[in-house]
C-alpha positions as YAML, in Angstrom:
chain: A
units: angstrom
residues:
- id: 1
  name: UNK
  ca: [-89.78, 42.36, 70.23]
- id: 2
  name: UNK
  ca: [-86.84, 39.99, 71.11]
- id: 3
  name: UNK
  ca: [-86.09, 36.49, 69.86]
- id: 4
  name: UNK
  ca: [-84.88, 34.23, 72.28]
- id: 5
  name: UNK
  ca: [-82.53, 33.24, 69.33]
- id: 6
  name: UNK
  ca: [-80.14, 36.31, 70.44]
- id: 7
  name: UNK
  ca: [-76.47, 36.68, 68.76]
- id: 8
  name: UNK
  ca: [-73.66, 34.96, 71.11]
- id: 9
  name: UNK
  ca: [-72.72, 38.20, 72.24]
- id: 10
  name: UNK
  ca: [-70.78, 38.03, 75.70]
- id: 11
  name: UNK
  ca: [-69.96, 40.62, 77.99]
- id: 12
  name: UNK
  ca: [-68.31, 41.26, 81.03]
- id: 13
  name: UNK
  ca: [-69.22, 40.64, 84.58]
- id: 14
  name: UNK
  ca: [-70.39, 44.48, 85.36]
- id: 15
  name: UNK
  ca: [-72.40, 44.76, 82.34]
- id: 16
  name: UNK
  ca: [-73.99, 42.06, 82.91]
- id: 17
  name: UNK
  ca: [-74.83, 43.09, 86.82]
- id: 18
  name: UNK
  ca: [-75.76, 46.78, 85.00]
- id: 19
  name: UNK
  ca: [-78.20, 45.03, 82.89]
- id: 20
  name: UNK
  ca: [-79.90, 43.03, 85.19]
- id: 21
  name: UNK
  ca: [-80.19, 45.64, 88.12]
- id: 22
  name: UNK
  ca: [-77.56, 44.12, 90.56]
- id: 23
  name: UNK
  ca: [-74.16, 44.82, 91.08]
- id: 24
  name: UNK
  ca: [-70.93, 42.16, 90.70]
- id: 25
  name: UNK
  ca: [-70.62, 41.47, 94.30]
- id: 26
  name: UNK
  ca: [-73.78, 39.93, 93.81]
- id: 27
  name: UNK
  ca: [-73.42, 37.46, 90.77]
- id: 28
  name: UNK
  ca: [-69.46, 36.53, 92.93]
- id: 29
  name: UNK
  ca: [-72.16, 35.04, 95.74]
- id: 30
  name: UNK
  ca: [-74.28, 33.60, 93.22]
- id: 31
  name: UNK
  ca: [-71.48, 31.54, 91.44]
- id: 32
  name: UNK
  ca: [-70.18, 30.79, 95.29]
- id: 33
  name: UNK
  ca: [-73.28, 29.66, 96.41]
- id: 34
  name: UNK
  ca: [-74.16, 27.31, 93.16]
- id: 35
  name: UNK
  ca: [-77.39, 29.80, 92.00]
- id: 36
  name: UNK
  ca: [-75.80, 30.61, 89.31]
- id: 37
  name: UNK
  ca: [-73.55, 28.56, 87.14]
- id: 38
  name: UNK
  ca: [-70.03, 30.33, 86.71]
- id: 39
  name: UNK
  ca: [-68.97, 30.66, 83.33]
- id: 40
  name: UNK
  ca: [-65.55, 30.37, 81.86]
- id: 41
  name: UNK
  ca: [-62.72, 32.89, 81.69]
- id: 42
  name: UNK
  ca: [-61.98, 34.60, 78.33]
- id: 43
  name: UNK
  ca: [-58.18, 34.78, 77.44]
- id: 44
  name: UNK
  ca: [-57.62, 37.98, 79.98]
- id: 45
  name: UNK
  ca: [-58.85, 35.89, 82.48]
- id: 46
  name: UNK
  ca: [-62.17, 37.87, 82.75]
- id: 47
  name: UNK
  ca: [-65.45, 36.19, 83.17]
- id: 48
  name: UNK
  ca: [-67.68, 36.65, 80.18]
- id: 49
  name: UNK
  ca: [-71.70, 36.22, 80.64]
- id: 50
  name: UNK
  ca: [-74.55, 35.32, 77.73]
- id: 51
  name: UNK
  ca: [-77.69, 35.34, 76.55]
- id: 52
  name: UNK
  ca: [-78.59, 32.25, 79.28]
- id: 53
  name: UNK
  ca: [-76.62, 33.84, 81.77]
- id: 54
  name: UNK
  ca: [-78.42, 37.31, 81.50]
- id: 55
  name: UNK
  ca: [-81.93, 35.05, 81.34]
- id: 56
  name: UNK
  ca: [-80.72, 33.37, 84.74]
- id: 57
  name: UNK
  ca: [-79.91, 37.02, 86.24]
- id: 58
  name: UNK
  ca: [-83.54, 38.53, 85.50]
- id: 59
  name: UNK
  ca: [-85.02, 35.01, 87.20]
- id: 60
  name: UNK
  ca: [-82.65, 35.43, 89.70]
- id: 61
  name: UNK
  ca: [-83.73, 39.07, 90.06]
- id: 62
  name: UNK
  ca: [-87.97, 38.71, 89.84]
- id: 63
  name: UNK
  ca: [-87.29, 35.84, 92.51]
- id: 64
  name: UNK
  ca: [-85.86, 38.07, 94.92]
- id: 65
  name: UNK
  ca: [-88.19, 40.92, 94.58]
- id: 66
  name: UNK
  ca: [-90.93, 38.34, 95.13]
- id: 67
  name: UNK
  ca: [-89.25, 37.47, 98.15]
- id: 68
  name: UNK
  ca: [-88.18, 34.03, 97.54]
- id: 69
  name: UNK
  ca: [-84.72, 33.38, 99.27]
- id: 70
  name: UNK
  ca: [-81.75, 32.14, 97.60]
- id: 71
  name: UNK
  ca: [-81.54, 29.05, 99.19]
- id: 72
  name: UNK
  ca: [-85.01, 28.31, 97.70]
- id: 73
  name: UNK
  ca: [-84.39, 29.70, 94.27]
- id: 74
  name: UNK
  ca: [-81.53, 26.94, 94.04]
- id: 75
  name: UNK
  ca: [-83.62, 24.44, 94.62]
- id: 76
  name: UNK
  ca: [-86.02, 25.69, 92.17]
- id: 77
  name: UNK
  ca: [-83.83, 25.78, 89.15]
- id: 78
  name: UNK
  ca: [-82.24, 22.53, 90.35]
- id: 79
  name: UNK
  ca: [-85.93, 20.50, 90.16]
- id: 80
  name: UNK
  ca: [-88.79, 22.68, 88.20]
- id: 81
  name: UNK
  ca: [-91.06, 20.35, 90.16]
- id: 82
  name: UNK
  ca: [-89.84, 21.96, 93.85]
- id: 83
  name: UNK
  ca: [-91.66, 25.39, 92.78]
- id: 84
  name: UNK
  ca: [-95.09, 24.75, 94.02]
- id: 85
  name: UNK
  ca: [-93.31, 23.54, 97.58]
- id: 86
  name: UNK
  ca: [-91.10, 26.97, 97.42]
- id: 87
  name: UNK
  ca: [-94.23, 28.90, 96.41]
- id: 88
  name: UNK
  ca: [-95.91, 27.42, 99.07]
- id: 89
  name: UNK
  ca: [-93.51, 28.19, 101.81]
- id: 90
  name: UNK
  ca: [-92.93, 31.89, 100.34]
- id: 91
  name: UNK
  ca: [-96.65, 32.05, 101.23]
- id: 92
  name: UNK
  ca: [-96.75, 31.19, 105.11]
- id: 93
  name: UNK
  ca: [-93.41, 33.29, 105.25]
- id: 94
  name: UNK
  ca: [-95.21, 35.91, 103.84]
- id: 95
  name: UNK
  ca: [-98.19, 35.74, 106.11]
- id: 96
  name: UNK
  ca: [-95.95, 35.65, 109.09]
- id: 97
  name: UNK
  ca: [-94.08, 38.61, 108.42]
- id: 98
  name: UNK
  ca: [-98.10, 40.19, 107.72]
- id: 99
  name: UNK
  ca: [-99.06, 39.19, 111.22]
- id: 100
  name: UNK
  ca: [-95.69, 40.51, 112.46]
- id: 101
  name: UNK
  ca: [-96.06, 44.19, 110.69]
- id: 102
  name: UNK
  ca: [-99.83, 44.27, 112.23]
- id: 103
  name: UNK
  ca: [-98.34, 43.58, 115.71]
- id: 104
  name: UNK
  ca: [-95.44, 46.05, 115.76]
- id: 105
  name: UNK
  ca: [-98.22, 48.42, 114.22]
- id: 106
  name: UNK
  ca: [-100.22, 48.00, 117.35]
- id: 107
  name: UNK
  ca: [-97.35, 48.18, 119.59]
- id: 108
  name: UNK
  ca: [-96.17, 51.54, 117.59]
- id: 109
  name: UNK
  ca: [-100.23, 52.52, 118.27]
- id: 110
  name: UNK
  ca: [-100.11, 52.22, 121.84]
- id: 111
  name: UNK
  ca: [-97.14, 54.29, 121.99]
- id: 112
  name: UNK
  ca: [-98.70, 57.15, 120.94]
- id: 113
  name: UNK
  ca: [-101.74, 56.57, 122.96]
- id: 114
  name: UNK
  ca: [-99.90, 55.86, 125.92]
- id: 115
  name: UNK
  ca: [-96.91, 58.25, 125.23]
- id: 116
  name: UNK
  ca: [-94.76, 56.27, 127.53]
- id: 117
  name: UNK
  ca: [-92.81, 53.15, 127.81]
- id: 118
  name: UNK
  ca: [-95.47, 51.33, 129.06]
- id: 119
  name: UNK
  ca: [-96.71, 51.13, 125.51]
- id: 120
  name: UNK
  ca: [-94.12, 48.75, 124.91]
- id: 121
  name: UNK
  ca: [-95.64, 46.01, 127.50]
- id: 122
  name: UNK
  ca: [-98.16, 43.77, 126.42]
- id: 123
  name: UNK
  ca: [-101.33, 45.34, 126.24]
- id: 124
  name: UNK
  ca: [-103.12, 43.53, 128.99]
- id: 125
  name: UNK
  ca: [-100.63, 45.71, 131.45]
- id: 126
  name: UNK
  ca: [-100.92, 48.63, 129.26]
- id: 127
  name: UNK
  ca: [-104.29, 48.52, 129.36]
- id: 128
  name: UNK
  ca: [-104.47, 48.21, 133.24]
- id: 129
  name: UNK
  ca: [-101.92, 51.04, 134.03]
- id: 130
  name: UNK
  ca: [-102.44, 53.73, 131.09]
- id: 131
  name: UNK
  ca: [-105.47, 55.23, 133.34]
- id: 132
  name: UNK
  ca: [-103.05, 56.10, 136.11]
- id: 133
  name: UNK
  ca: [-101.91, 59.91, 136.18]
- id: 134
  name: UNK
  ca: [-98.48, 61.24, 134.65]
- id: 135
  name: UNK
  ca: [-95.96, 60.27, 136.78]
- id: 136
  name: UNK
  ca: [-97.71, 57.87, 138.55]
- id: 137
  name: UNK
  ca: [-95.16, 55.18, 137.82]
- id: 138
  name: UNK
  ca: [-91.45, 55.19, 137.97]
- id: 139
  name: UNK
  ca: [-88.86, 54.43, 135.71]
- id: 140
  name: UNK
  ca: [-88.05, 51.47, 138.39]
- id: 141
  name: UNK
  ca: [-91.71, 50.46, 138.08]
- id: 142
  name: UNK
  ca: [-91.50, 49.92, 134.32]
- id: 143
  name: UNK
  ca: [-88.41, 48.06, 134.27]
- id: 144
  name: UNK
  ca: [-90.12, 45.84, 137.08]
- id: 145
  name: UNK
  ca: [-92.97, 45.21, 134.92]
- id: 146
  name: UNK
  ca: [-90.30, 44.38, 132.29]
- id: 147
  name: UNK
  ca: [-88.38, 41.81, 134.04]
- id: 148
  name: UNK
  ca: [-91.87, 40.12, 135.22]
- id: 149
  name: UNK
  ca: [-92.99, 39.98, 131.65]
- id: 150
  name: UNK
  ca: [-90.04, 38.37, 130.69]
- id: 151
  name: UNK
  ca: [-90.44, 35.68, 133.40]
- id: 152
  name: UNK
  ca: [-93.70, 35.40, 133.84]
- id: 153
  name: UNK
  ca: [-95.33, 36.46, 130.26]
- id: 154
  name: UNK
  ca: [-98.15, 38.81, 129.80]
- id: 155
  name: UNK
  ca: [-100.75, 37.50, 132.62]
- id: 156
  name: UNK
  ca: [-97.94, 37.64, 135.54]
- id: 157
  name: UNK
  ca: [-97.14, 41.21, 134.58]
- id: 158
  name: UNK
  ca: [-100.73, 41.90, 134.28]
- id: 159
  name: UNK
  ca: [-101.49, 40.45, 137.87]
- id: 160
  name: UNK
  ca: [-98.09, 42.35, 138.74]
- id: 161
  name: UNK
  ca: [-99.93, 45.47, 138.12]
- id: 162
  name: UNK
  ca: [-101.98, 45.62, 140.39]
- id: 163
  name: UNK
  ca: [-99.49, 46.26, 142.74]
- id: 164
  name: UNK
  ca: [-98.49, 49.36, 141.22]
- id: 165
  name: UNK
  ca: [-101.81, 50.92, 140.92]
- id: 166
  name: UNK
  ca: [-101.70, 50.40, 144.82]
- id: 167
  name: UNK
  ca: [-98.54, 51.98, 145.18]
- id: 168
  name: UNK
  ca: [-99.40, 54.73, 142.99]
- id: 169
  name: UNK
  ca: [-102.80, 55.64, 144.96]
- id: 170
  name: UNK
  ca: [-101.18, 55.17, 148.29]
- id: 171
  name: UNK
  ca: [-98.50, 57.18, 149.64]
- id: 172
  name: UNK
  ca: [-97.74, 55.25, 152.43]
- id: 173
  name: UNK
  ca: [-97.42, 52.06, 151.22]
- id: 174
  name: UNK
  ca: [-95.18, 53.41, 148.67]
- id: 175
  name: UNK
  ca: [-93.06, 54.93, 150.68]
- id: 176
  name: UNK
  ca: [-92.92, 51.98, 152.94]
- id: 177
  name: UNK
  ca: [-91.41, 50.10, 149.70]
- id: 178
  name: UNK
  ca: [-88.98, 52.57, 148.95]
- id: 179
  name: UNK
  ca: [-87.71, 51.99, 152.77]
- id: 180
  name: UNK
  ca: [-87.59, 48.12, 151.89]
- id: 181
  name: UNK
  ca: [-85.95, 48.67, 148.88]
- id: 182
  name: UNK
  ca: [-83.09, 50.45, 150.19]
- id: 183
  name: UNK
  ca: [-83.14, 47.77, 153.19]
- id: 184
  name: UNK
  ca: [-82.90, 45.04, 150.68]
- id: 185
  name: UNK
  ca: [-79.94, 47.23, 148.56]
- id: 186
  name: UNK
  ca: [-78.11, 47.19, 152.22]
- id: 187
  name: UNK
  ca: [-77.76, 43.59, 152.24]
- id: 188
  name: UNK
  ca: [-74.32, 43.10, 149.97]
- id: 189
  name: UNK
  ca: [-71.97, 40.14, 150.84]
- id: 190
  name: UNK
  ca: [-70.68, 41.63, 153.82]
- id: 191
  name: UNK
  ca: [-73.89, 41.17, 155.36]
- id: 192
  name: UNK
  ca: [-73.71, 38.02, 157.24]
- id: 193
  name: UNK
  ca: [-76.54, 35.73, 156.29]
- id: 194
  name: UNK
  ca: [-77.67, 34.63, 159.91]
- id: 195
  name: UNK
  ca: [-77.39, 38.77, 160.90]
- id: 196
  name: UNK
  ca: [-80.95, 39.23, 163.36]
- id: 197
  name: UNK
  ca: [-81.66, 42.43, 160.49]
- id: 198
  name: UNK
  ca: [-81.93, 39.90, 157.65]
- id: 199
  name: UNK
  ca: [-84.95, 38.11, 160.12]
- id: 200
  name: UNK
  ca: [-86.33, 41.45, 161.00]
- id: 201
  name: UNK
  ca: [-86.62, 42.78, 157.03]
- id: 202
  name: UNK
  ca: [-87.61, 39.14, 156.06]
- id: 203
  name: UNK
  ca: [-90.95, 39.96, 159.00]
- id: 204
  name: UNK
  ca: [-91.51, 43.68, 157.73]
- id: 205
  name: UNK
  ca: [-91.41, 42.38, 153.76]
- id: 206
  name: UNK
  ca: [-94.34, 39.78, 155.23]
- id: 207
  name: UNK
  ca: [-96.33, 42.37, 156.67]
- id: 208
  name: UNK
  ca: [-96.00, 44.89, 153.75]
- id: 209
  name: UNK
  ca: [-96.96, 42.09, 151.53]
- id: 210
  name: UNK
  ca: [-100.11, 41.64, 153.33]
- id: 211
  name: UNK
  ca: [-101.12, 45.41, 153.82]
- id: 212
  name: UNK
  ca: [-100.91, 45.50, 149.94]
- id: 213
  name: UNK
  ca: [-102.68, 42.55, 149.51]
- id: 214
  name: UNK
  ca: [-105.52, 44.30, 152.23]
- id: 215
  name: UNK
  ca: [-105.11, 47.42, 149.54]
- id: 216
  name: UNK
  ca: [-105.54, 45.27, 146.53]
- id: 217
  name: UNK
  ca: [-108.88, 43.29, 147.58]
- id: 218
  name: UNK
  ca: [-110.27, 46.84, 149.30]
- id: 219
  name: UNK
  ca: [-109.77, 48.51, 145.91]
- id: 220
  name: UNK
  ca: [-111.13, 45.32, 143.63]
- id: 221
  name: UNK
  ca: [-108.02, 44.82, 142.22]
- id: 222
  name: UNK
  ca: [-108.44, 41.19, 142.84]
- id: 223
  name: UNK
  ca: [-111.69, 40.64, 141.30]
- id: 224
  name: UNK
  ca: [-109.57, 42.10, 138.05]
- id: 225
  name: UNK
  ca: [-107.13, 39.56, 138.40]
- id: 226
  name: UNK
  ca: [-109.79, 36.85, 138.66]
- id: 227
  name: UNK
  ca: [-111.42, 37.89, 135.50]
- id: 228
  name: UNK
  ca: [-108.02, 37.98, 133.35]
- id: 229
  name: UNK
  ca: [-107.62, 34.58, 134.52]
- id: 230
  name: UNK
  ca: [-110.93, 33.37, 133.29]
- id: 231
  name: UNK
  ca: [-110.24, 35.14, 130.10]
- id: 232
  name: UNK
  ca: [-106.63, 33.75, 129.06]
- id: 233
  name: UNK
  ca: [-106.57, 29.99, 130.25]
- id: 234
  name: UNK
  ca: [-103.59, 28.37, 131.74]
- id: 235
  name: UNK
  ca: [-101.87, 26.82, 128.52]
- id: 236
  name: UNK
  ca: [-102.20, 30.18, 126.34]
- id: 237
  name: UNK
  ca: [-101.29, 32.80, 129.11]
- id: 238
  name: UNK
  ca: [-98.67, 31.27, 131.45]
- id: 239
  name: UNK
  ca: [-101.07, 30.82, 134.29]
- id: 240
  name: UNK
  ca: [-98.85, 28.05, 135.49]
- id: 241
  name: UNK
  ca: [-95.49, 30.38, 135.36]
- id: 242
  name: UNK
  ca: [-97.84, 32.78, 137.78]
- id: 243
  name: UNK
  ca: [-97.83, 30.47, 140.44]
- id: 244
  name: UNK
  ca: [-94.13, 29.90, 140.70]
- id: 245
  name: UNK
  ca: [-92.65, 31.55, 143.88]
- id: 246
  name: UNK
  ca: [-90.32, 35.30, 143.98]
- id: 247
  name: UNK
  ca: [-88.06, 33.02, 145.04]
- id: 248
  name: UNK
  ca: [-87.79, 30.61, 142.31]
- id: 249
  name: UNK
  ca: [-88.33, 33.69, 139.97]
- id: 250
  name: UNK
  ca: [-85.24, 34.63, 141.30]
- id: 251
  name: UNK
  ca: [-83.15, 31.60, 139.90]
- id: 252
  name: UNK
  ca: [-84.10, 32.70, 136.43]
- id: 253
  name: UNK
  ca: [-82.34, 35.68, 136.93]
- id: 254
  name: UNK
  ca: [-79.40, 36.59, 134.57]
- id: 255
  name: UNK
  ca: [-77.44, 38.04, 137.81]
- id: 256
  name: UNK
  ca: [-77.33, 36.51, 141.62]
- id: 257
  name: UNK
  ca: [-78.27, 37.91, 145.03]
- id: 258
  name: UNK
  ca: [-76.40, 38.01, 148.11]
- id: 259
  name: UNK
  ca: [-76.55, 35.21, 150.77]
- id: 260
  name: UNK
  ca: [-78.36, 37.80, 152.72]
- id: 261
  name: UNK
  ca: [-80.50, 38.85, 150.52]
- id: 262
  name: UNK
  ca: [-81.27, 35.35, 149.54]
- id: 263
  name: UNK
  ca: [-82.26, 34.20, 153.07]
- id: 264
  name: UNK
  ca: [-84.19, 37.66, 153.12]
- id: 265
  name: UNK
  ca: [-86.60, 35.86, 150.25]
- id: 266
  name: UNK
  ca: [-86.65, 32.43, 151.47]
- id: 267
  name: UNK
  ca: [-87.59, 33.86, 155.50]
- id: 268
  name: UNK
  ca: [-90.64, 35.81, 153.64]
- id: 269
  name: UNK
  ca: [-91.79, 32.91, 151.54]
- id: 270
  name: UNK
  ca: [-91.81, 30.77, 154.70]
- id: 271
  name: UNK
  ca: [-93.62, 33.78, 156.73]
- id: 272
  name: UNK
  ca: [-95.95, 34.25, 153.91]
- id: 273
  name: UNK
  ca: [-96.47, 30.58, 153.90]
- id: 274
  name: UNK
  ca: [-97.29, 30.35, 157.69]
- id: 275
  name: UNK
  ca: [-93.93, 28.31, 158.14]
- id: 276
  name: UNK
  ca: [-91.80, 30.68, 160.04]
- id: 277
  name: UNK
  ca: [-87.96, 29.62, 160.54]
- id: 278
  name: UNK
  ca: [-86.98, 28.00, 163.58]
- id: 279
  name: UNK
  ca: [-83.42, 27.67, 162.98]
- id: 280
  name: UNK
  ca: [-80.73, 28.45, 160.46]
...
């Protein structure tokens, strides 16, 4: 057993980290921080450590492997009265970093089960795309979904999905995207902005939009849609964010469009709309 009267034995700084299972880098941050009070230099100019010191170390030590941060153990030892708050904090920290293991758990989960990508999305898409077939959807299609989750949270790229079961079960429409897509791709800043192709894409865009939108209601995708929104309301999901136009979408964009390509959008909003363009 050991007294706490202990002989005034002092030793140096690595013994000290040795004995108390951390290393001298450590106890230099401690002293530069104010965790740990620095004591005075011997007559070589070395740093010599005692019984208190060593006792400060271990607390210092048990702290940290309870996961109370430094900043917090300072405030401890400053006021013995600040431990229940500290305590109290380490134990919502703790129970957020719980909820956060079970959710990268369940994204790790659907990984496997989906064995793509797509696992990665929130699991309302996941859920709605991981009956399609191998290969179904592209590499473009996921980052897509990606960049709608980002802007439009977890019910947009849900709704978004729909679109891409569509294009997965029919050909034509698909391939009539891929033609858009390139036509869209064409329009670069040497493309003037008033050009009678930027009109003509703007009118095909409209009446691809619609075809799908034919698709999506034949196939019940809609009714899908309907019933997510019922399930998640507006505050919680984003439901709001849903209704905000491509075109707006577009402003939240890290990068920038064309003027073409721009007046591409803003022509298919207004066709979509029922407002065609009557001038530039």
């Amino acid at each position: 057993m050991f007294s706490s009267a202990m002989p005034p034995r002092e030793v140096k700084i690595g013994d000290a980290a040795a004995f108390a299972g951390t290393t001298p880098r450590a106890i230099r941050h401690y002293h530069q921080i104010g965790l740990l009070p620095e004591p005075e230099r011997g007559g070589d100019g070395r740093r010599r450590y005692g019984y208190d010191d060593m006792i400060h170390l271990l607390w210092i030590r048990k702290m940290s492997e309870a996961g109370i941060s430094l900043d917090a153990m300072r405030a401890a030892f400053d006021n013995a009265g600040d431990v229940e708050d500290v305590l109290g904090r380490l134990e919502e920290n703790l129970a957020a970093q719980e909820a956060d293991i079970k959710r990268q758990r369940a994204a790790v989960q659907r990984l496997q089960a989906v064995g793509s990508p797509l696992g990665l999305l929130s699991p309302l898409v996941t859920d709605r795309l991981s009956h399609l077939p191998s290969g179904a959807l592209r590499p473009t299609d996921l980052d897509a979904l990606l960049v709608t989750e980002r802007i439009f949270g977890p019910l947009g790229v849900a709704v978004q999905a729909s679109v891409f079961i569509t294009l997965a079960t029919h050909p034509g429409l698909r391939a009539q995207a891929d033609r858009l897509d390139a036509a869209d791709a064409a329009l670069d800043d040497t493309v003037d902005p008033q050009d009678s192709q930027v009109e003509e894409l703007a009118a095909q865009h409209c009446a691809h939009h619609k075809a799908l939108l034919q698709a999506i209601e034949a196939a019940g995708l809609d009714a899908a849609e309907e019933k997510l929104f019922e399930i998640y309301d507006a505050e919680a999901s984003g439901e709001e964010d849903v209704q905000m136009s491509a075109l707006e979408a577009v402003t939240k964009m890290p990068y920038g469009f064309s003027a073409a390509r721009r007046r591409c959008m803003e022509l298919t909003a207004q066709l979509l709309a029922g407002n065609p363009s009557t001038g530039n």
